[in-house]
C-alpha positions in Angstrom: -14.8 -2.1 22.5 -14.0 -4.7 20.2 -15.8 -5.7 16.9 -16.8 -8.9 15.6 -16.0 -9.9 11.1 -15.1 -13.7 11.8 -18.4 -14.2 9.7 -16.9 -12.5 6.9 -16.3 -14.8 4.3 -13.3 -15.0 1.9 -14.7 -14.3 -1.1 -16.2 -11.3 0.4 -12.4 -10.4 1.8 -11.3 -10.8 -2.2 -13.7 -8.7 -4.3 -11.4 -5.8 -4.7 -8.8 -8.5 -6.3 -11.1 -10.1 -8.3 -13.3 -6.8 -9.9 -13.3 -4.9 -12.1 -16.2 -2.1 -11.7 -16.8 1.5 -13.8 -15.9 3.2 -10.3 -12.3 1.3 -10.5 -11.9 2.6 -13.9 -12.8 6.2 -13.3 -10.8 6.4 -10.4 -7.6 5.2 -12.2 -8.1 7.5 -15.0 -8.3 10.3 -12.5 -5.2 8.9 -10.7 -3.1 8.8 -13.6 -4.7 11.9 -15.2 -3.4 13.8 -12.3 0.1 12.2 -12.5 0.3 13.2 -16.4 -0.1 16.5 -15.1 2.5 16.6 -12.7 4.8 15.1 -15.0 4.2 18.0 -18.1 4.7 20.4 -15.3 8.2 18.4 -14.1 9.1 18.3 -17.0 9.3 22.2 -17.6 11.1 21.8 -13.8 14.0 19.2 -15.9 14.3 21.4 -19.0 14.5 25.0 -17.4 15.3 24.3 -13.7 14.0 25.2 -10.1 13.9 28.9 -11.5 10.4 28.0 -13.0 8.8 27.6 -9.4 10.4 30.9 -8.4 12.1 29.0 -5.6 15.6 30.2 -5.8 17.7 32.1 -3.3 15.6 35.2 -2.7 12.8 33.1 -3.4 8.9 34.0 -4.9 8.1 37.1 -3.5 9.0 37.3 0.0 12.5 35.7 0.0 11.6 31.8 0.3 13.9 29.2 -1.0 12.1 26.3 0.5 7.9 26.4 0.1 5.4 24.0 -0.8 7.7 21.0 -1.7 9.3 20.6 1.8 5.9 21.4 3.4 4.5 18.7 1.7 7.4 16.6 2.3 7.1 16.8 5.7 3.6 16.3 5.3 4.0 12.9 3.4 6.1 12.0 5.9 3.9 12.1 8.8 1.3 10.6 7.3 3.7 7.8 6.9 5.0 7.2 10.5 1.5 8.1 11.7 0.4 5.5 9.5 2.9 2.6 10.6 2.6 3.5 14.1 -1.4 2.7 14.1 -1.0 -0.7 12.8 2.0 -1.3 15.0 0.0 0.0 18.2 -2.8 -2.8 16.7 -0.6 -5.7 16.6 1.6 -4.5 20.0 -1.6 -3.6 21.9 -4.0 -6.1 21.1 -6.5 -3.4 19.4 -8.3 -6.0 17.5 -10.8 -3.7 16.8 -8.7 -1.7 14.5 -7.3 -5.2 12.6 -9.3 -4.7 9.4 -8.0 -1.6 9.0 -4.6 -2.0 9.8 -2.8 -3.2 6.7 -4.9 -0.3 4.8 -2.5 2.1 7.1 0.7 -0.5 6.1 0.3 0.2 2.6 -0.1 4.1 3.3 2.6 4.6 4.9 4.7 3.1 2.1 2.8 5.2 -0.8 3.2 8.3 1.6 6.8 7.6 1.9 7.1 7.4 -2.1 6.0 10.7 -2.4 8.1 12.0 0.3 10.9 10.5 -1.5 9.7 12.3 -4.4 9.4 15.7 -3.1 13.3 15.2 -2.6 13.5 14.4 -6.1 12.2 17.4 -7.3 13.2 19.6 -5.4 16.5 19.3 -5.7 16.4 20.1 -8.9 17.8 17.5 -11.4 17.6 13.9 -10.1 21.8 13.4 -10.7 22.1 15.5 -7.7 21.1 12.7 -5.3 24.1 11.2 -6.7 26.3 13.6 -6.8 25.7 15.5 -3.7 23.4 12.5 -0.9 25.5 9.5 -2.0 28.9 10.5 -1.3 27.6 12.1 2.2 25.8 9.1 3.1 26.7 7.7 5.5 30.0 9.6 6.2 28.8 12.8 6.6 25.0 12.2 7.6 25.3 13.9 10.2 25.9 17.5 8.4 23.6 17.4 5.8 19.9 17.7 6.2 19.2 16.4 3.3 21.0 13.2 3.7 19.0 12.9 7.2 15.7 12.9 5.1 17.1 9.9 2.6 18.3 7.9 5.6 15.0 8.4 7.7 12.8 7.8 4.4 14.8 4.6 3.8 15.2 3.5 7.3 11.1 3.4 8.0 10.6 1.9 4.2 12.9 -1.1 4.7 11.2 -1.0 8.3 7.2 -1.3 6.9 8.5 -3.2 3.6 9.7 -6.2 5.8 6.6 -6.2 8.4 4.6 -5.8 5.2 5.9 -8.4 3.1 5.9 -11.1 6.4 2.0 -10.9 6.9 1.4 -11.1 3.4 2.7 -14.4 3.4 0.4 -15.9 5.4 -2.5 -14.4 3.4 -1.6 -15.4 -0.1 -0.2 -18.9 1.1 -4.1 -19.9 2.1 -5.4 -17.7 -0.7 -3.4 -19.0 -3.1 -6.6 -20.8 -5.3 -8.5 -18.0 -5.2 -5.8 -15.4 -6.4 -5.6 -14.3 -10.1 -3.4 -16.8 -12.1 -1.6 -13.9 -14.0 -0.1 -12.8 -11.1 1.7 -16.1 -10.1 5.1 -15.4 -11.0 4.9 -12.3 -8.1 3.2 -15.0 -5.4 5.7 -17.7 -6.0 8.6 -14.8 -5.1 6.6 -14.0 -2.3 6.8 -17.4 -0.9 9.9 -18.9 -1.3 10.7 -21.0 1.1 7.3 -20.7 3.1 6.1 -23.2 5.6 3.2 -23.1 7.9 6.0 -23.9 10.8 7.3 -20.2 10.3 3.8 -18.6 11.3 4.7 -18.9 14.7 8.2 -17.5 14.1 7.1 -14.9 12.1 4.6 -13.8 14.4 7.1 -12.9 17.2 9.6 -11.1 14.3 6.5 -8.7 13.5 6.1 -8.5 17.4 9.3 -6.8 17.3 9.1 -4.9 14.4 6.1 -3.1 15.7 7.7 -2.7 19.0 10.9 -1.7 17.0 8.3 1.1 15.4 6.4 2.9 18.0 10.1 3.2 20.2 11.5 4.8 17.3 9.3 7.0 16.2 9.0 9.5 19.0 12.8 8.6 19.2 14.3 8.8 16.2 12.0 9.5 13.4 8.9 11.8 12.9 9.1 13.2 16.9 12.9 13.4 16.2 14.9 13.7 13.4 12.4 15.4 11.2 11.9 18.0 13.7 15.3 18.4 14.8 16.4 19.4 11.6 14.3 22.8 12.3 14.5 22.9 15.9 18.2 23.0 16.5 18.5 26.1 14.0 18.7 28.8 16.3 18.7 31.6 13.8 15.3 30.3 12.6 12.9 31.7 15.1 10.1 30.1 14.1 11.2 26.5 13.6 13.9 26.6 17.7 12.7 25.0 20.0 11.7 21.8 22.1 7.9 21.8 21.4 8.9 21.0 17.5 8.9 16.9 18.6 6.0 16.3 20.3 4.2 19.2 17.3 5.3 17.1 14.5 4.4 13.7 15.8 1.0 15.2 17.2 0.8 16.2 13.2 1.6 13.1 12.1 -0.5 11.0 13.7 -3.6 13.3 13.2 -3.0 13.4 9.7 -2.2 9.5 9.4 -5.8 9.1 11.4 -7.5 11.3 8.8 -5.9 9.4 5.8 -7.0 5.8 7.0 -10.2 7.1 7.5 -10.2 8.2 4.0 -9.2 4.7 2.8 -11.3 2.4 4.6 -14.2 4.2 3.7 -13.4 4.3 -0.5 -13.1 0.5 0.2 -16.0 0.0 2.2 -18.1 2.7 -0.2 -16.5 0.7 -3.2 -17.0 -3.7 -2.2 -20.1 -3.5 0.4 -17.7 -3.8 3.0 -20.1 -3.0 5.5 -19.6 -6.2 7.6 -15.8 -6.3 7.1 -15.5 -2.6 8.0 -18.7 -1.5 10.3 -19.5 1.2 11.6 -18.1 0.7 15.0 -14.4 0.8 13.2 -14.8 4.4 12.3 -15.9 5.7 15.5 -13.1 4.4 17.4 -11.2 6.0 14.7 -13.0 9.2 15.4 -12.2 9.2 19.1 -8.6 9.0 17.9 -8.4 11.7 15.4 -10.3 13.8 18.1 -8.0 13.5 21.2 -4.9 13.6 18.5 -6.7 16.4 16.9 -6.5 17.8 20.8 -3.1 17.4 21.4 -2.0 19.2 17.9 -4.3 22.2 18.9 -2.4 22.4 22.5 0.6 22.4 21.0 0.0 25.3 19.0 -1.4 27.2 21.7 2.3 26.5 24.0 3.7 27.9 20.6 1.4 30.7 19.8 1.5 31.7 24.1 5.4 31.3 24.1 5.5 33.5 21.0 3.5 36.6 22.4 4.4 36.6 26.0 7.4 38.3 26.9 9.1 36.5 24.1 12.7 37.6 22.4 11.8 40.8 19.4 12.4 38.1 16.4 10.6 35.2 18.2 7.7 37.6 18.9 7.7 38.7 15.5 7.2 35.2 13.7 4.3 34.3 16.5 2.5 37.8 15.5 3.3 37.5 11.9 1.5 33.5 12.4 -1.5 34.5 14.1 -1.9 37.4 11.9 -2.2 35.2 8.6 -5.8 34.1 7.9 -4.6 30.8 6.3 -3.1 30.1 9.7 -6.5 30.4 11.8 -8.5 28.5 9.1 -6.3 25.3 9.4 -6.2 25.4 13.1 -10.0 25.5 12.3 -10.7 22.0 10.4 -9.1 20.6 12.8 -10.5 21.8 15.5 -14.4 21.1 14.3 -13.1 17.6 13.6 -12.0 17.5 17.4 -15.2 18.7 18.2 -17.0 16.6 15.8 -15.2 13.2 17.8 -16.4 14.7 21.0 -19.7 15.0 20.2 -20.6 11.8 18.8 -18.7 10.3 21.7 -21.8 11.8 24.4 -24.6 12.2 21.2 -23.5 8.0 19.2 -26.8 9.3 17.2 -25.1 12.3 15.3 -22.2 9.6 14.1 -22.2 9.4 10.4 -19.2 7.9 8.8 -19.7 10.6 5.6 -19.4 13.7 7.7 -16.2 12.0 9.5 -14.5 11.5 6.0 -15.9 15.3 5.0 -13.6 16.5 8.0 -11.1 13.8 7.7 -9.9 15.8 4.4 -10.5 19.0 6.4 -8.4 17.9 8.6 -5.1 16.7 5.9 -6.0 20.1 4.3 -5.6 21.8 7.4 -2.1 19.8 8.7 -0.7 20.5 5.2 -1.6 24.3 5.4 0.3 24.4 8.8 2.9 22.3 7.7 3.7 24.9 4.4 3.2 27.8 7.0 5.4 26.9 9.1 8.7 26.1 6.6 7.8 29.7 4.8 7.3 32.1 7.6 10.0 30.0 9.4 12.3 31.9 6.6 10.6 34.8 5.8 11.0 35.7 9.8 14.3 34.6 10.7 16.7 36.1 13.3 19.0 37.6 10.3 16.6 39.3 8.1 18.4 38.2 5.1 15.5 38.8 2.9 14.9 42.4 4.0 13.3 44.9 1.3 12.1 41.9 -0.7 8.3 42.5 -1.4 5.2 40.3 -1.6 4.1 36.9 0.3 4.7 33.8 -1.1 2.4 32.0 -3.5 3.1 28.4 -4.5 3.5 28.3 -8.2 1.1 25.9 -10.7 4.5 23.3 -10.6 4.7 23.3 -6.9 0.3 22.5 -6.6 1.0 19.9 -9.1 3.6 18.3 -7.7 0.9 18.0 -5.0 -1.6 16.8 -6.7 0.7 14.3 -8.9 1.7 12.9 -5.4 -2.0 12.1 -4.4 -2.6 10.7 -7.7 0.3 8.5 -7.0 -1.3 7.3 -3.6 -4.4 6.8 -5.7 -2.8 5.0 -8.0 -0.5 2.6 -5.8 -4.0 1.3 -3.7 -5.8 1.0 -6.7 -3.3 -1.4 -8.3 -1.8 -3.2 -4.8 -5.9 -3.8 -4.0 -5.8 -6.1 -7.5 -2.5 -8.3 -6.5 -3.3 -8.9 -2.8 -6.1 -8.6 0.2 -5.8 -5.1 1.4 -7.4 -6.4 4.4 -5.8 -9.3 6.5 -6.9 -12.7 6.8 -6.6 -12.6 10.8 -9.0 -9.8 10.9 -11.7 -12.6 9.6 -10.3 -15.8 11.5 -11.6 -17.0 14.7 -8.8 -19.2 15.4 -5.9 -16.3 15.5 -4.1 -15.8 18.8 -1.5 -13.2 19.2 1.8 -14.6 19.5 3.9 -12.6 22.2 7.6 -12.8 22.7 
């Protein structure tokens, strides 16, 4: 299937740059309304310390020292690599029909890797400590800490998206140049120093390899392996050993980096008209993917949950009865599953296809990979192989910091589309140019 926007004129590729509507305005007082919360909370976090979010070393209840933070780092995190790894499958592949979409999934994955970066921040306690303790470990003992691991992964895939980023939008603001906002020329002129239409060529086959770069090192390297390996290889952890964690966390990823796209592109095409720039026939390609994604994920958990029960060792046993047995657990697994279902049955009934109900379960879906994602970090300690935090009572409960540290982080992501959308096309020239031919190495 491919789709056809060549008649999609420029001004029509520009409106988000050049207006200003009430919607805009509302969305960026929520946006920052929701990082001024965060930030009062953080601030308590600064002046009184981690103590506040009951995160200490017998933990909120149930004896957990790591909670909603890392699950939503993690989180973040796949959302980011799933991200990148769409638009470089576009570019690698030839799926033109996901081209108008594809720099929408660019600039997620660097907002989600912001707030991944932030979710280090804050949890270790007082931002000096990622000088004191990541800096001097970095790079000579990466390979002990954890922590470090995150920081180098984080800045790896940024410098990674920033640079296949910042070469397309070259292209796009060199022939958009007249009809870009005047205020901002200081930031084009930096953005094309030293540009020439000869280097189009060049800089196609530099993406080329970028992207190729990407999807070999992400199953590799990043979110299918050092992410997960950081749980995996922990044998006294029952619930986080074990090969499956890879393939789980990348299955995660790109499920919930499917979902957030589909979030995106329909606010912009809800917001500009950009029915004719981003039909229809976009989002239910992106439905088939977040369905057979969403299929994978949910096989996954069923090798762990099988694994678990069946003539598995006492502690392993435990954590996969103590998973199944929580309620929070089943209704995740659910959202994504009726979005699976949901992509399968507009795939045999086209009729029942409504792009609303796919973003209604889109955020099902994130809602339901973050709930897994903070499930498995907590009962991964609260069910270890050494019962460390034996005869400590009560489940954990994330505290009001720890939801807005959440929340702040969405704002953020909020925030960061609703100002790149006023400096530069969000959408690429190619995906509206007849005369574009993929450049391969």
């Amino acid at each position: 299937m491919s789709v056809d926007v060549t008649g999609v004129d420029r001004d029509t590729l520009l409106r988000p740059v050049r207006s200003v509507s009430k919607r805009y305005l509302v969305a960026l007082a929520v946006a920052v309304g929701l990082i001024g919360v965060w930030l009062a909370f953080y601030y308590q976090q600064l002046r009184h310390g981690l103590i506040v979010t009951n995160l200490s070393d017998w933990g909120s209840g149930g004896g957990v020292p790591w909670g909603l933070y890392i699950g939503a780092f993690i989180w973040w995190v796949g959302i980011a690599h799933g991200g990148i790894i769409l638009s470089a499958a576009v570019r690698l592949l030839g799926m033109d029909t996901y081209q108008p979409v594809a720099r929408l999934a660019e600039l997620l994955t660097i907002a989600a890797l912001t707030c991944a970066g932030i979710f280090i921040l804050i949890h270790v306690g007082r931002p000096d400590r990622l000088v004191t303790s990541v800096i001097p470990a970095w790079p000579t003992r990466v390979q002990w800490s954890p922590l470090t691991w995150d920081v180098t992964v984080i800045t790896a895939y940024f410098v990674l998206t920033a640079t296949y980023l910042g070469l397309t939008i070259r292209y796009d603001v060199h022939r958009l140049r007249d009809r870009l906002p005047d205020r901002f020329d200081p930031l084009y002129r930096a953005l094309l120093v030293g540009y020439s239409e000869k280097e189009d060529a060049v800089v196609e086959r530099m993406v080329w390899w970028i992207a190729f770069a990407i999807i070999i090192m992400a199953p590799l390297l990043l979110h299918g392996g050092v992410i997960p390996w950081l749980f995996s290889l922990l044998p006294s952890m029952a619930g986080w050993a074990g090969g499956v964690q890879g393939p789980s966390f990348l299955s995660i990823a790109l499920t919930s980096a499917v979902s957030g796209i589909i979030i995106i592109s329909a606010a912009f095409r809800y917001a500009y008209g950009w029915e004719e720039l981003i039909p229809d026939a976009v989002f239910h390609g992106l439905g088939k993917w977040l369905g057979f994604f969403s299929l994978i994920f949910l096989w996954l958990q069923l090798q762990q949950v099988i694994t678990g029960i069946f003539a598995a060792p006492t502690t392993l046993q435990h954590a996969a009865e103590v998973k199944i047995s929580t309620p929070l657990y089943w209704v995740a697994i659910g959202l994504v599953a009726v979005a699976m279902l949901y992509a399968f049955a507009t795939s045999l009934r086209p009729d029942l296809f409504s792009v609303r109900a796919l973003v209604g379960l889109s955020v099902g879906v994130l809602a339901g990979t973050l709930a897994e994602k903070v499930l498995f970090v907590v009962e991964g300690l609260q069910h270890a192989h050494l019962d460390v935090y034996a005869g400590v009572p009560g489940p954990y409960v994330p505290s009001a910091i720890e939801i807005s540290a959440l929340l702040g982080t969405i704002g953020v992501v909020v925030l960061f589309f609703l100002v790149v959308s006023k400096v530069i096309p969000v959408v690429e020239l190619h995906a509206i140019e007849d005369d574009h031919e993929e450049v391969n190495p």
